[in-house]
N, C-alpha and C positions, 0 to 999 in steps of 0.2 A: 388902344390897339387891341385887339380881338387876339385870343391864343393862335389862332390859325394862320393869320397875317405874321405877325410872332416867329413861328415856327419856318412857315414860307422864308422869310431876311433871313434868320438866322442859319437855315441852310445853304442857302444861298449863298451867304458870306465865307460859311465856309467851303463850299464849291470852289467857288474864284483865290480863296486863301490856299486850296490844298494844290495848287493848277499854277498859279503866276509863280512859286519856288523855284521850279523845275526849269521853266525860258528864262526866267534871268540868272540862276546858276547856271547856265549853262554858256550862255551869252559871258559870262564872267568868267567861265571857267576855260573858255573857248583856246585862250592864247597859252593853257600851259597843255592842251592834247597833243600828241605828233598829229603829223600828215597822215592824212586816213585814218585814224582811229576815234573818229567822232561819234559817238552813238547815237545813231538814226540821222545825220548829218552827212559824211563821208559819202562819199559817190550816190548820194541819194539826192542831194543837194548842192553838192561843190564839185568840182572836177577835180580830176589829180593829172597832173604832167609836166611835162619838161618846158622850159623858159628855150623858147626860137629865136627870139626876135625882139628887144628891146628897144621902142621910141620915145626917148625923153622929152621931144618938142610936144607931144600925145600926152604923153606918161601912158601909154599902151603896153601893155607886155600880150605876147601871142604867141604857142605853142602847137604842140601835139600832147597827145591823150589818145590812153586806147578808143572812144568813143568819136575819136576823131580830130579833127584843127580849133584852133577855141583861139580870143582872145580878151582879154580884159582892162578897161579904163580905169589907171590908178585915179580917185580924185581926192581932195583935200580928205575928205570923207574913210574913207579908206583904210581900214588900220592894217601892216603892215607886222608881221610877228616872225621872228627868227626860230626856229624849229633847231634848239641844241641838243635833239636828246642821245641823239648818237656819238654828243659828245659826252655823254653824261652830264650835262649843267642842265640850269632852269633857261626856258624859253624866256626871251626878249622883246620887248616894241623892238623896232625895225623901220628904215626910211627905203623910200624909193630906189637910195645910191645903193640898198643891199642888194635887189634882183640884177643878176645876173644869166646871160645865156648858159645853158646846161644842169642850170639848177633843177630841181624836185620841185612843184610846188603844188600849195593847194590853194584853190581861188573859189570863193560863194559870192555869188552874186547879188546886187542888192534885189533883183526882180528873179523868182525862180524860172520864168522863162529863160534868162540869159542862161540857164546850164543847158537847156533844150536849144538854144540857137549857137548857146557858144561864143557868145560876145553879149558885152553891156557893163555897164560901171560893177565893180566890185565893190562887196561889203568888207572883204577883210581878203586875205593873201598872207597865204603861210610858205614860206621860203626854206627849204633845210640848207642848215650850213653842213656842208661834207665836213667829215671824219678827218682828222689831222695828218691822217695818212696820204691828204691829195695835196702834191708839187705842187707849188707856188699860188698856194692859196693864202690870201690873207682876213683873216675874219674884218668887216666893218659894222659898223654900229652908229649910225643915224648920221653915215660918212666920214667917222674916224675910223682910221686902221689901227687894226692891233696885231701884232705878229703872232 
C-alpha cells in the first residue's frame, strides 16, 4: 500500500468513527429525553400533541398539534416509552394499553414524510404520564396498574 492510499483509509476511518457515535447515542439515548427536548429531533422531526382518538382494532392513535391533525400507526415495530419526568423517575418502555385519550405525546415517524402529511407507521411514541396530582389516574405499565 502506497503512503497516500494509507493516509486516504485511515481518514476515512476516522470520518465514519467520529460520525456513527453520535446517531446511535442518540437512538439509545432517545427513551430517557422528555417530550420535546430532543436535540435537533423535537418538532424538527416528531410531532408533539394530544391523544384524540384511540383504535385498537388499527392500533392508530390520532390527534391535534399545533401544526395541525396527525395520526400515527402503532405497529409491532414501534417502541413505545413512558415519559415520567414530571414525576421525577426514569422514563419506561411502555405498551399500546398506555396511550390514552388526553395524554401529551410525541410520535417520529419511521418515514420523515409522515411528519409533513401527519400520518404513517411510527418509529417510536413518547407518552407523558400526568403528575399525581391528576384524579383518578392510575399509572400502567405494559397493561399492569399500579396505584
Amino acid at each position: 500500500m502506497t503512503l497516500r492510499l494509507m493516509t486516504i483509509v485511515v481518514g476515512m476511518a476516522g470520518v465514519l468513527w467520529s460520525t456513527t457515535p453520535f446517531a446511535h447515542g442518540q437512538k439509545a439515548t432517545e427513551v430517557f429525553i422528555p417530550i420535546g427536548q430532543s436535540p435537533g429531533v423535537s418538532y424538527k422531526l416528531t410531532i408533539v400533541g394530544t391523544i384524540e382518538r384511540i383504535d385498537p382494532q388499527t392500533r392508530t392513535i390520532a390527534g391535534a398539534a399545533p401544526a395541525g391533525p396527525w395520526s400515527a400507526n402503532v405497529t409491532p415495530r414501534t417502541k413505545i416509552w413512558l415519559d415520567r419526568s414530571k414525576l421525577r423517575l426514569t422514563n419506561q418502555k411502555g405498551a399500546f394499553a398506555d396511550l390514552r385519550t388526553g395524554l401529551l405525546v410525541e410520535v417520529k415517524y419511521e418515514d420523515p414524510a409522515g411528519r409533513v402529511q401527519g400520518k404513517g407507521p411510527a418509529e417510536w411514541v413518547k407518552v407523558e404520564v400526568p403528575g399525581s396530582g391528576r384524579a383518578g389516574y392510575r399509572e400502567t405499565v405494559s397493561g399492569r396498574s399500579r396505584p
